[in-house]
KOLNULO-213405 format. One record per residue (C-alpha): residue in three letters; y, x, z; residue number from 1. Coordinates in steps of 0.25 Angstrom, whole numbers, plus 5000, padded with zeros to 4 digits. Layout:
BEGIN
+------+------+------+------+-----+
| rest |   c2 |   c1 |   c3 |  nr |
+------+------+------+------+-----+
|  ALA |    Y |    X |    Z | NUM |
...
+------+------+------+------+-----+
This chain:
BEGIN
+------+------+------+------+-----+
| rest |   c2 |   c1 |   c3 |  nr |
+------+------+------+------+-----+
|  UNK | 4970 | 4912 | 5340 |   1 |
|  UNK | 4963 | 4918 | 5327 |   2 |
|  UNK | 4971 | 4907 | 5318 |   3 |
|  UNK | 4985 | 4913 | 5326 |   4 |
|  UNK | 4981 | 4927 | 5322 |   5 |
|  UNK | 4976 | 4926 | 5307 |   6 |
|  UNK | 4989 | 4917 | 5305 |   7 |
|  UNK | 4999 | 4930 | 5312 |   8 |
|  UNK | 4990 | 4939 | 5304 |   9 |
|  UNK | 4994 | 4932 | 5292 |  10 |
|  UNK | 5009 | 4928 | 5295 |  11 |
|  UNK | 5010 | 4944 | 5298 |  12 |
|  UNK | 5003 | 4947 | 5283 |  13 |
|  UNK | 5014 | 4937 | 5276 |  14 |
|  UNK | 5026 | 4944 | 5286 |  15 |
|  UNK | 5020 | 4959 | 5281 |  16 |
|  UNK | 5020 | 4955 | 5266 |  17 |
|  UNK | 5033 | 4949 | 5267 |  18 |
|  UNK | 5041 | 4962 | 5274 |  19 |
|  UNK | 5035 | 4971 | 5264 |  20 |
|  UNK | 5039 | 4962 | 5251 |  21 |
|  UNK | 5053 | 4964 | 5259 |  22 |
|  UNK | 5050 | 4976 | 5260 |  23 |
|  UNK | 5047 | 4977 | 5244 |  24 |
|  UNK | 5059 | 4971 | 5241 |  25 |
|  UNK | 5068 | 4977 | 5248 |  26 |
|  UNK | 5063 | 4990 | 5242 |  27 |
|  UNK | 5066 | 4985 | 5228 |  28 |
|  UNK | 5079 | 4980 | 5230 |  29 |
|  UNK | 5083 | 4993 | 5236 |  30 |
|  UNK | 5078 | 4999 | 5224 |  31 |
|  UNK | 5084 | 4990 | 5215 |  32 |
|  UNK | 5097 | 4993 | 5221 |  33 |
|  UNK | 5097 | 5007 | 5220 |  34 |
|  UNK | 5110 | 5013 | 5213 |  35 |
|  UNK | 5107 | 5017 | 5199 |  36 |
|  UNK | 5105 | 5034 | 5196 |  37 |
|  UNK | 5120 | 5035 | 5189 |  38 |
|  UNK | 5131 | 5027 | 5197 |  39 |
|  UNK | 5141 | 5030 | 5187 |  40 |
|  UNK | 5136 | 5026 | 5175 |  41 |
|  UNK | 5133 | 5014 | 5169 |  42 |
|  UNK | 5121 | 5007 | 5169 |  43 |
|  UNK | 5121 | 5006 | 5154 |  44 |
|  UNK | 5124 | 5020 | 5152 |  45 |
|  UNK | 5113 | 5024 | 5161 |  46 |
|  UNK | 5104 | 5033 | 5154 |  47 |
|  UNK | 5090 | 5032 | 5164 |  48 |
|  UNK | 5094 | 5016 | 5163 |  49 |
|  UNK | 5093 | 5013 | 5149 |  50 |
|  UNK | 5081 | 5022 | 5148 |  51 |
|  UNK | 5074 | 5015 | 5160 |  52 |
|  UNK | 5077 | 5001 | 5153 |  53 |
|  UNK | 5065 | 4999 | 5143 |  54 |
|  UNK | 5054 | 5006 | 5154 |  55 |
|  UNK | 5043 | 4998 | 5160 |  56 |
|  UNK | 5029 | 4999 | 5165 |  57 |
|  UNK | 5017 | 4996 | 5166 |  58 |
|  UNK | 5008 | 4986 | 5176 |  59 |
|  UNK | 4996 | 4981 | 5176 |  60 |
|  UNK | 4995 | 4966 | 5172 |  61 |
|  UNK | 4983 | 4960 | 5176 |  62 |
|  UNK | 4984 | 4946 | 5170 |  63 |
|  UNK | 4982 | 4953 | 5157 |  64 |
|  UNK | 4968 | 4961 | 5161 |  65 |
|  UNK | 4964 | 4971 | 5170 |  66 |
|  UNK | 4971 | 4981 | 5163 |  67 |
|  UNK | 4982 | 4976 | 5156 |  68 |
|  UNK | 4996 | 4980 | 5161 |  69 |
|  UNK | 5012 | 4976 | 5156 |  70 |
|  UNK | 5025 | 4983 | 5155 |  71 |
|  UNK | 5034 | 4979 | 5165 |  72 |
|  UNK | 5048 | 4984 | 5165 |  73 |
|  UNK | 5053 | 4992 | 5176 |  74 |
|  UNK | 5062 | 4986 | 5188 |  75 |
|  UNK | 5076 | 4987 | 5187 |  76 |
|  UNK | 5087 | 4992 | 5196 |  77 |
|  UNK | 5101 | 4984 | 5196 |  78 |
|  UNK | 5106 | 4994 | 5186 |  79 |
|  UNK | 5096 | 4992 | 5176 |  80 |
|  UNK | 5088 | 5005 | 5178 |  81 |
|  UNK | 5074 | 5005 | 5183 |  82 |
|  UNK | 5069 | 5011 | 5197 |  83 |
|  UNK | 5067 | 5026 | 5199 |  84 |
|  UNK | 5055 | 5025 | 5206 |  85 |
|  UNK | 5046 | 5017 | 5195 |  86 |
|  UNK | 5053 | 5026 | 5184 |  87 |
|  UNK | 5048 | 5039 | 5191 |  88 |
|  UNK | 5035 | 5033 | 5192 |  89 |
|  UNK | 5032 | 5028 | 5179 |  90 |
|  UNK | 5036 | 5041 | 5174 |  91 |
|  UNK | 5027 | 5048 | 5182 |  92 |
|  UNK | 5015 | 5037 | 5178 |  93 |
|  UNK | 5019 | 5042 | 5162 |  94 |
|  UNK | 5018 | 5055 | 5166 |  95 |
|  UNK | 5006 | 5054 | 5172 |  96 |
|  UNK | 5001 | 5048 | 5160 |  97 |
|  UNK | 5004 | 5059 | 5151 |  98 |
|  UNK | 4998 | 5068 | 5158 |  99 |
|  UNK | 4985 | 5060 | 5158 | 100 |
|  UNK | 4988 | 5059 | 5144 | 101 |
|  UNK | 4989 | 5076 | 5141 | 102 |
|  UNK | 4977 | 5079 | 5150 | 103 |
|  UNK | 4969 | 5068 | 5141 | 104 |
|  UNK | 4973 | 5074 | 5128 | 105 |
|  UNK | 4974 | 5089 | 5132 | 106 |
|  UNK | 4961 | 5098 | 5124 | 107 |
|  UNK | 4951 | 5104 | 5132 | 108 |
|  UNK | 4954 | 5119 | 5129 | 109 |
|  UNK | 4938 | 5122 | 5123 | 110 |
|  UNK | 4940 | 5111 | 5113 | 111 |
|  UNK | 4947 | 5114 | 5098 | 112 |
|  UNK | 4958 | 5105 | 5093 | 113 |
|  UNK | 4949 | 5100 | 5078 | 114 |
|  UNK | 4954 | 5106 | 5066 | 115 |
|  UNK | 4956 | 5097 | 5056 | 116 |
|  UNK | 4950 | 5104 | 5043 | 117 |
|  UNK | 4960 | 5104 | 5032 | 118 |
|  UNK | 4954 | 5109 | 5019 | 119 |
|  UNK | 4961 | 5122 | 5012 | 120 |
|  UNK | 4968 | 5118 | 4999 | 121 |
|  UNK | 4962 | 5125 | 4986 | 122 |
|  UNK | 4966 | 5138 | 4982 | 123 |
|  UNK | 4972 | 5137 | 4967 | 124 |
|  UNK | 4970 | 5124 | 4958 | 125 |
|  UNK | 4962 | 5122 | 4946 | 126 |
|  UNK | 4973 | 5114 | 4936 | 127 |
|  UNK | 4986 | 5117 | 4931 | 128 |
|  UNK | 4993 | 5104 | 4937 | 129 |
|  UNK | 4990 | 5103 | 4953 | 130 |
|  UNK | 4998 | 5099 | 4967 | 131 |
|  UNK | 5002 | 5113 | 4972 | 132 |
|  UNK | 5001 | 5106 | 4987 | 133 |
|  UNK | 4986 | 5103 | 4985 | 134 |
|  UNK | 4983 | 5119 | 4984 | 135 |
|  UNK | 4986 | 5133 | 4993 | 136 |
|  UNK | 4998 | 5140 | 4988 | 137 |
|  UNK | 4994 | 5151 | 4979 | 138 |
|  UNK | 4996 | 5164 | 4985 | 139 |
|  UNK | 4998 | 5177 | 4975 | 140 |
|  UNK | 4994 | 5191 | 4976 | 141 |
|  UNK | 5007 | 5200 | 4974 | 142 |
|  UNK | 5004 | 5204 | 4959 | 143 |
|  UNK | 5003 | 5190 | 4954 | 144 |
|  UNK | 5012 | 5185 | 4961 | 145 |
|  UNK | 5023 | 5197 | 4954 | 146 |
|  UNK | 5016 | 5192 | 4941 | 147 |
|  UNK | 5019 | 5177 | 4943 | 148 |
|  UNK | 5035 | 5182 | 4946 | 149 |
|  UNK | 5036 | 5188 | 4935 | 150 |
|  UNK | 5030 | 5178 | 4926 | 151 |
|  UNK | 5039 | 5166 | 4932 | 152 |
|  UNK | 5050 | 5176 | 4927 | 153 |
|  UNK | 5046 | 5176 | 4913 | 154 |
|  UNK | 5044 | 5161 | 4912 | 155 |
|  UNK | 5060 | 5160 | 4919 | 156 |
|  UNK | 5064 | 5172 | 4909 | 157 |
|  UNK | 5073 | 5176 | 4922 | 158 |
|  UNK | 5078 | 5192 | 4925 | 159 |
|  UNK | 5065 | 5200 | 4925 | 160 |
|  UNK | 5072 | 5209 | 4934 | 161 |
|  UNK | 5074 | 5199 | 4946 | 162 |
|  UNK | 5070 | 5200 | 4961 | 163 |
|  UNK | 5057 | 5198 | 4966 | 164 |
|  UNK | 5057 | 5195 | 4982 | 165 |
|  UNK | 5049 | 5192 | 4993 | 166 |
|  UNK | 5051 | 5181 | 5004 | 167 |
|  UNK | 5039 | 5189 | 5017 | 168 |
|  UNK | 5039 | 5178 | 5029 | 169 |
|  UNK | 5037 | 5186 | 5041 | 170 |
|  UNK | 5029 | 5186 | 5055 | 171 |
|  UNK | 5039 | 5188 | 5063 | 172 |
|  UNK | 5030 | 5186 | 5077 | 173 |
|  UNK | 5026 | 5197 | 5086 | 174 |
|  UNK | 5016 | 5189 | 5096 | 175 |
|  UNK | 5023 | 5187 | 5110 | 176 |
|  UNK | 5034 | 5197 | 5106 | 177 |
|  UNK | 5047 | 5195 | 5099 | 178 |
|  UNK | 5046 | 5192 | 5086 | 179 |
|  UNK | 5052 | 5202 | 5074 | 180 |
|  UNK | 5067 | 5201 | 5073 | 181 |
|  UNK | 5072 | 5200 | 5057 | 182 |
|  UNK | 5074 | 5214 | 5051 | 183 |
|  UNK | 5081 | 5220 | 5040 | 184 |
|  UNK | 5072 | 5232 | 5034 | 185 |
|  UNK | 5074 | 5241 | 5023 | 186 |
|  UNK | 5062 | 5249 | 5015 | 187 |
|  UNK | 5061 | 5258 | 5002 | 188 |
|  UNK | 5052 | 5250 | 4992 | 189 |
|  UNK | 5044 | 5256 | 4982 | 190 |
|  UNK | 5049 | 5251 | 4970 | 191 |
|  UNK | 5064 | 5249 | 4968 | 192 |
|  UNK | 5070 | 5237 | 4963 | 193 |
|  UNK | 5084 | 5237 | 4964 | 194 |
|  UNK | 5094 | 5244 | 4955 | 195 |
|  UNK | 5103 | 5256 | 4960 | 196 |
|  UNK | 5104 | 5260 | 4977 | 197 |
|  UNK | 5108 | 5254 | 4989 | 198 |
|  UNK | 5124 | 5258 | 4994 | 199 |
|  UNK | 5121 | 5265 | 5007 | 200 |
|  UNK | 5133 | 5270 | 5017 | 201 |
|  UNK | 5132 | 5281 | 5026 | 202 |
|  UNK | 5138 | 5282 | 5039 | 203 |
|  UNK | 5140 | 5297 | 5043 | 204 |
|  UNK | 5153 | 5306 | 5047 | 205 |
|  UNK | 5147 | 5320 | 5043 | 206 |
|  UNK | 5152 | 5326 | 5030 | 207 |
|  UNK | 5141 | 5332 | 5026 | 208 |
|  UNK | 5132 | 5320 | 5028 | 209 |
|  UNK | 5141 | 5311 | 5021 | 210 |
|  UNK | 5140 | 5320 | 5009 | 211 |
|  UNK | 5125 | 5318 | 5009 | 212 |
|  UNK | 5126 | 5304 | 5009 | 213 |
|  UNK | 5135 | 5306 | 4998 | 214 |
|  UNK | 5125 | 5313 | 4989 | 215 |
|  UNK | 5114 | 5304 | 4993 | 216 |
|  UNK | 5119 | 5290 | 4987 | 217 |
|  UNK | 5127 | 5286 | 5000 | 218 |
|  UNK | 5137 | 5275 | 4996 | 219 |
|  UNK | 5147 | 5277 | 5005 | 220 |
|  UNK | 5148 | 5287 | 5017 | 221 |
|  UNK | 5156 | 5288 | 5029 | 222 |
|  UNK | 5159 | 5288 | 5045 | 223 |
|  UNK | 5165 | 5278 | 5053 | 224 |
|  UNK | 5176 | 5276 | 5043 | 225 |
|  UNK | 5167 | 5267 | 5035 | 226 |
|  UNK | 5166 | 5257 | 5048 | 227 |
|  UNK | 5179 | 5249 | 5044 | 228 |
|  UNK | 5176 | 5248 | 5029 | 229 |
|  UNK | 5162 | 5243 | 5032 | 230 |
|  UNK | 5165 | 5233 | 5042 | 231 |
|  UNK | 5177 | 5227 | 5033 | 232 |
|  UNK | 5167 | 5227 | 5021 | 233 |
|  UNK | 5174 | 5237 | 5014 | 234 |
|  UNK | 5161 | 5246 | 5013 | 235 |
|  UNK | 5146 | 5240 | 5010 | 236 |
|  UNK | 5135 | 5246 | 5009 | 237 |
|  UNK | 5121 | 5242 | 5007 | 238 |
|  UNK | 5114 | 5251 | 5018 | 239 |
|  UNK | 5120 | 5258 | 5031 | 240 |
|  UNK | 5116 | 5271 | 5035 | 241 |
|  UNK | 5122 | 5282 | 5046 | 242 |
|  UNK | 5120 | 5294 | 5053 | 243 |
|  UNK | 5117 | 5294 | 5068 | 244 |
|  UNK | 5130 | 5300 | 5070 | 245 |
|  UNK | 5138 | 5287 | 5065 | 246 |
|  UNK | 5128 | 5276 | 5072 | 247 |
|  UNK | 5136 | 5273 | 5082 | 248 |
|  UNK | 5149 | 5272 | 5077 | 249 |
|  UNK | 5143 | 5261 | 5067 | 250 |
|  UNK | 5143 | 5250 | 5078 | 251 |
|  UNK | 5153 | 5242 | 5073 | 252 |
|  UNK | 5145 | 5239 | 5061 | 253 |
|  UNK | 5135 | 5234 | 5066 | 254 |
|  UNK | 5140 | 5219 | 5066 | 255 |
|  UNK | 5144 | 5222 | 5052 | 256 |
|  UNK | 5133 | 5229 | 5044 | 257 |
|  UNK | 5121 | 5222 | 5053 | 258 |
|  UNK | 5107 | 5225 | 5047 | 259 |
|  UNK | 5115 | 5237 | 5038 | 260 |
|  UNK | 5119 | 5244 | 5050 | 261 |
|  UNK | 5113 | 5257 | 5052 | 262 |
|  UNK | 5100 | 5259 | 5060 | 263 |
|  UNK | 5091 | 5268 | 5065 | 264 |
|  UNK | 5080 | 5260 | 5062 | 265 |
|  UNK | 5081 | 5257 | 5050 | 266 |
|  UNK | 5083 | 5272 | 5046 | 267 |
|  UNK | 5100 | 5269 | 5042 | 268 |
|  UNK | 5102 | 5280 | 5053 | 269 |
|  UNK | 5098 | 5293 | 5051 | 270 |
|  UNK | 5104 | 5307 | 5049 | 271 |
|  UNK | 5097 | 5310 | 5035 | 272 |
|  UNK | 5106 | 5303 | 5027 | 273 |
|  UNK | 5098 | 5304 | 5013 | 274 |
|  UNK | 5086 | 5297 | 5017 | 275 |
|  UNK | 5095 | 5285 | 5022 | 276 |
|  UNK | 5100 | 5286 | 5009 | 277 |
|  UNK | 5088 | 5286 | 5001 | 278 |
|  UNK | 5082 | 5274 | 5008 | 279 |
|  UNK | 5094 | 5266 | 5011 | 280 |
|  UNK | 5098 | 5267 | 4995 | 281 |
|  UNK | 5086 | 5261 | 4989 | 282 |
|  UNK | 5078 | 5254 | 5002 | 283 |
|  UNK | 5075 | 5239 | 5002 | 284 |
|  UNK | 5081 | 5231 | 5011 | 285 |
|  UNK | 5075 | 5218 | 5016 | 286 |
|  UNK | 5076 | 5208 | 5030 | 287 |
|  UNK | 5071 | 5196 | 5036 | 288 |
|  UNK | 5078 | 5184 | 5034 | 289 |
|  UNK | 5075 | 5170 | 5041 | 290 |
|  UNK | 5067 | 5177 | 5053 | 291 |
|  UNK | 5055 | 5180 | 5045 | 292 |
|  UNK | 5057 | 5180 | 5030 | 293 |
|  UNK | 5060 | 5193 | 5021 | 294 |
|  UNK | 5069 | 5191 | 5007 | 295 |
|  UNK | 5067 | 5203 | 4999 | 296 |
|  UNK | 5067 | 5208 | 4985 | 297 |
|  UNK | 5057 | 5218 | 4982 | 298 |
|  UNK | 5057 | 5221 | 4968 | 299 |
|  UNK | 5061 | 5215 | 4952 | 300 |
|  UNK | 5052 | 5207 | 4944 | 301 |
|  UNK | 5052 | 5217 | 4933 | 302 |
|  UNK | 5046 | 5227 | 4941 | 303 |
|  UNK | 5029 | 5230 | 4939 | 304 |
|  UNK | 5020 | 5221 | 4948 | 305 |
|  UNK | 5015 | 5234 | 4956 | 306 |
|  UNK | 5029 | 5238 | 4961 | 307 |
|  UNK | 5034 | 5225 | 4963 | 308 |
|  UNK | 5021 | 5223 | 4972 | 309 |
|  UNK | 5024 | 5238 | 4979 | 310 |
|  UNK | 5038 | 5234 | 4983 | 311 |
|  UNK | 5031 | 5221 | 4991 | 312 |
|  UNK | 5022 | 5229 | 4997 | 313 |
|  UNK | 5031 | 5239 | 5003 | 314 |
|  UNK | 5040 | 5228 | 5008 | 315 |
|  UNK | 5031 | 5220 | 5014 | 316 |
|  UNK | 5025 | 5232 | 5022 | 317 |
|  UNK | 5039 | 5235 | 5025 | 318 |
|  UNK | 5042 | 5222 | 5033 | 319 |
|  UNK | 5028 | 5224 | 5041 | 320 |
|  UNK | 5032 | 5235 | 5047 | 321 |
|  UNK | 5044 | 5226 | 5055 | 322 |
|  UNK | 5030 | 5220 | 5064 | 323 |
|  UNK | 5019 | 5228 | 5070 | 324 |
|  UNK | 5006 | 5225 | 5062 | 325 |
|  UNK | 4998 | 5221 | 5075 | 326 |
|  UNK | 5006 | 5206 | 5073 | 327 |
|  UNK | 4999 | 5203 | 5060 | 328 |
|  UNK | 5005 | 5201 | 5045 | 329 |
|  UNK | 5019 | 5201 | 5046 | 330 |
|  UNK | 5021 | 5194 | 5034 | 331 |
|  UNK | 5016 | 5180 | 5034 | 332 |
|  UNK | 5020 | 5176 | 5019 | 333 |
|  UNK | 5026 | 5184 | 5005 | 334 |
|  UNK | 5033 | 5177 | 4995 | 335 |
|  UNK | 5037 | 5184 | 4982 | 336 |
|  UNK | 5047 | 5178 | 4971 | 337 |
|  UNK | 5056 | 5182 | 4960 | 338 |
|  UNK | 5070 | 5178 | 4958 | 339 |
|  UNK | 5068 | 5167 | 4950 | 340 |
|  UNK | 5053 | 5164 | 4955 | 341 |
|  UNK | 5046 | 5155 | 4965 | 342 |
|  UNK | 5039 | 5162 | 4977 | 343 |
|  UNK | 5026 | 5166 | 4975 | 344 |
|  UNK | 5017 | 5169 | 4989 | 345 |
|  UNK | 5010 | 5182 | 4991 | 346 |
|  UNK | 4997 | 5187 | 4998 | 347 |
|  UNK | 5005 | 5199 | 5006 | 348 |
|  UNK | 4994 | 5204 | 5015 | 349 |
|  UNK | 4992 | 5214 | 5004 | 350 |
|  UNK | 5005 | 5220 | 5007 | 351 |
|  UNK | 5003 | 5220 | 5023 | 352 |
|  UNK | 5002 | 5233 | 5031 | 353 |
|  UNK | 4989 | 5238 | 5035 | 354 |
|  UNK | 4984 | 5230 | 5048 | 355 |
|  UNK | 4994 | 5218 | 5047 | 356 |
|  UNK | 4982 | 5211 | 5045 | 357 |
|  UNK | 4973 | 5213 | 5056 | 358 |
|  UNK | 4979 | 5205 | 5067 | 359 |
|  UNK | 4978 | 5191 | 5057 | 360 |
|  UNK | 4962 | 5197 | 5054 | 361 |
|  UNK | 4961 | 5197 | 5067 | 362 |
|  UNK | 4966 | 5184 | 5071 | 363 |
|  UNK | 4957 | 5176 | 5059 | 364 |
|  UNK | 4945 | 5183 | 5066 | 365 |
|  UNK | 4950 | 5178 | 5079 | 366 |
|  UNK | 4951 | 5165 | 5074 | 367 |
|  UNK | 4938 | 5164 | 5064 | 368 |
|  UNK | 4931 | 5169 | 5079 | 369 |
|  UNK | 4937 | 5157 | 5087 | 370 |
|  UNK | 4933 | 5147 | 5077 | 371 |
|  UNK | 4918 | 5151 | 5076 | 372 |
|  UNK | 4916 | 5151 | 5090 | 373 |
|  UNK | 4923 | 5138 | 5090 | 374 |
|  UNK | 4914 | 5133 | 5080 | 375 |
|  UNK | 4901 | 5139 | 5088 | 376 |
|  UNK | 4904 | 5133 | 5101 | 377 |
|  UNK | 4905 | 5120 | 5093 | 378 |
|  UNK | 4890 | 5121 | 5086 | 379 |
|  UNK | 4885 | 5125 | 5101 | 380 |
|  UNK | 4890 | 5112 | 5108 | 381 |
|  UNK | 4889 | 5103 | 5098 | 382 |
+------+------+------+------+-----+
């Protein structure tokens, strides 16, 4: 009786292993002969298919070692591609991986990045032959620099009488706010360059007003007649300027005159017509270009250092007042030239407005702070 049990014990073993590999089997053939993704293309064409064809996977291989594994291709459908299932699951293994990967790599939060030290070039060389590369570009204070111009135009015996301008890259940033839009601005400088006066037009209806503007230098004056002539470019001026009363009526020239259209804001409207005269007749006119980079003559090479230096300064000051000082220096670099010259870089902090400074100061303080705690918190664990 016991030799009858353990053999139906057996024969029921062999019957069970047999139904599942059936079982196996028929899962795979169903599999197999599931229809492809995209019916009506080819499989050639198919995208996901010629992508699937060169992936594979990893088993473990133990006739090499304990640990040694071979690249085995996927299985194959009837239409060439590879089975969803083992797709999906590979890719969620790789993902997996990854993230292993990151969380390995990722810095504790308490431990510094190393900084590599990389030593400052020297300041000036000792020879009159040497690599410019191998030492810090020379920056000049605004006297020398004025010097330098003038002696380069000596030794090209070009026009004494040339242009000297300056090429001010701007900060254009405000924090978390908007940055500063480009803006065209006009000031008064200290010192005048340019021969003769400004044509200015005046936009006004009164009689009498149009009589002072008359007497006052005005190059052309009138009302709403003037519209036509302007627009078809019959009349141009160099300035714009109106009386409250016309304001309105100019709004068909806005498209046409653009930055020279009369504003408020830049003091082009007002009803004293003589001081609008006397400004717009000899002021200096200058705008940013390329986002953040001012073009601007500022004075003649034949001029003394002093006043050519004045000029500068009042400029520069000019354009700070476009930012609120609390954002730090709004001029990050001053390059000054001549019209036949290289570009000679200057120090301009000189030239900032009072307090511009106080927020960089206070940011290298911040800083110096950070790294000696950094430094003492070091000492103490090693």
């Amino acid at each position: 009786m016991q030799v009858e049990s353990t053999s139906i014990h057996a024969a029921w073993q062999v019957k069970a292993s047999t139904e599942q590999q059936q079982q196996q089997q028929q899962q795979l053939k169903a599999i197999s002969q599931r229809p492809a993704a995209s019916t009506t293309q080819e499989p050639s064409s198919n995208t996901s298919l010629t992508r699937a064809r060169n992936l594979s996977f990893s088993a473990p291989c133990p006739a090499r070692g304990p640990f040694a594994t071979v690249q085995l291709p996927f299985p194959r459908r009837q239409d060439g591609g590879v089975h969803d299932e083992m797709l999906s699951e590979s890719r969620k293994q790789s993902s997996k991986t990854k993230a292993k990967a990151k969380k390995k790599t990722a810095v504790p939060e308490g431990i510094h990045k190393k900084k590599y030290y990389k030593p400052e070039l020297p300041s000036g060389p000792t020879d009159d032959v040497y690599l410019t590369w191998c030492y810090q570009k020379p920056i000049y204070e605004a006297e020398a620099a004025v010097d330098m111009l003038k002696k380069f135009q000596e030794l090209d015996f070009s026009s004494p009488r040339q242009f000297v301008y300056a090429n001010i890259t701007l900060d254009m940033s405000m924090g978390n706010k908007k940055p500063v839009e480009p803006f065209t601005a006009t000031l008064v400088l200290p010192h005048r360059f340019l021969d003769g006066n400004h044509k200015v037009l005046v936009f006004t209806e009164n009689p009498d007003e149009a009589v002072i503007a008359k007497d006052h230098g005005a190059a052309f004056v009138g009302g709403y007649e003037l519209v036509k002539p302007i627009a078809d470019g019959e009349i141009q001026a160099d300035f714009y300027v109106s009386v409250p009363a016309m304001f309105s009526k100019l709004n068909s020239l806005r498209s046409i005159l653009k930055d020279k259209h009369p504003k408020s804001k830049n003091g082009s409207v007002s009803f004293d017509i003589p001081k609008m005269l006397s400004f717009f007749s000899v002021c200096h006119e200058y705008k940013v270009e390329d986002e953040n980079l001012i073009k601007s003559w500022f004075a003649r090479l034949d001029m003394p250092n002093d006043q050519i230096v004045a000029n500068l300064d009042a400029l520069i000051k000019d354009i700070c007042k476009y930012r609120p000082l609390s954002y730090g220096p709004f001029v990050k670099r001053l390059v000054i030239r001549s019209a036949t010259s290289e570009g000679l870089p200057l120090k301009f902090e000189r030239f900032l407005p009072a307090g511009a400074l106080k927020g960089t100061e206070e940011e290298e303080a911040e800083d110096e702070a950070k790294e000696s705690d950094h430094e003492g918190e070091m000492q103490e664990s090693q």
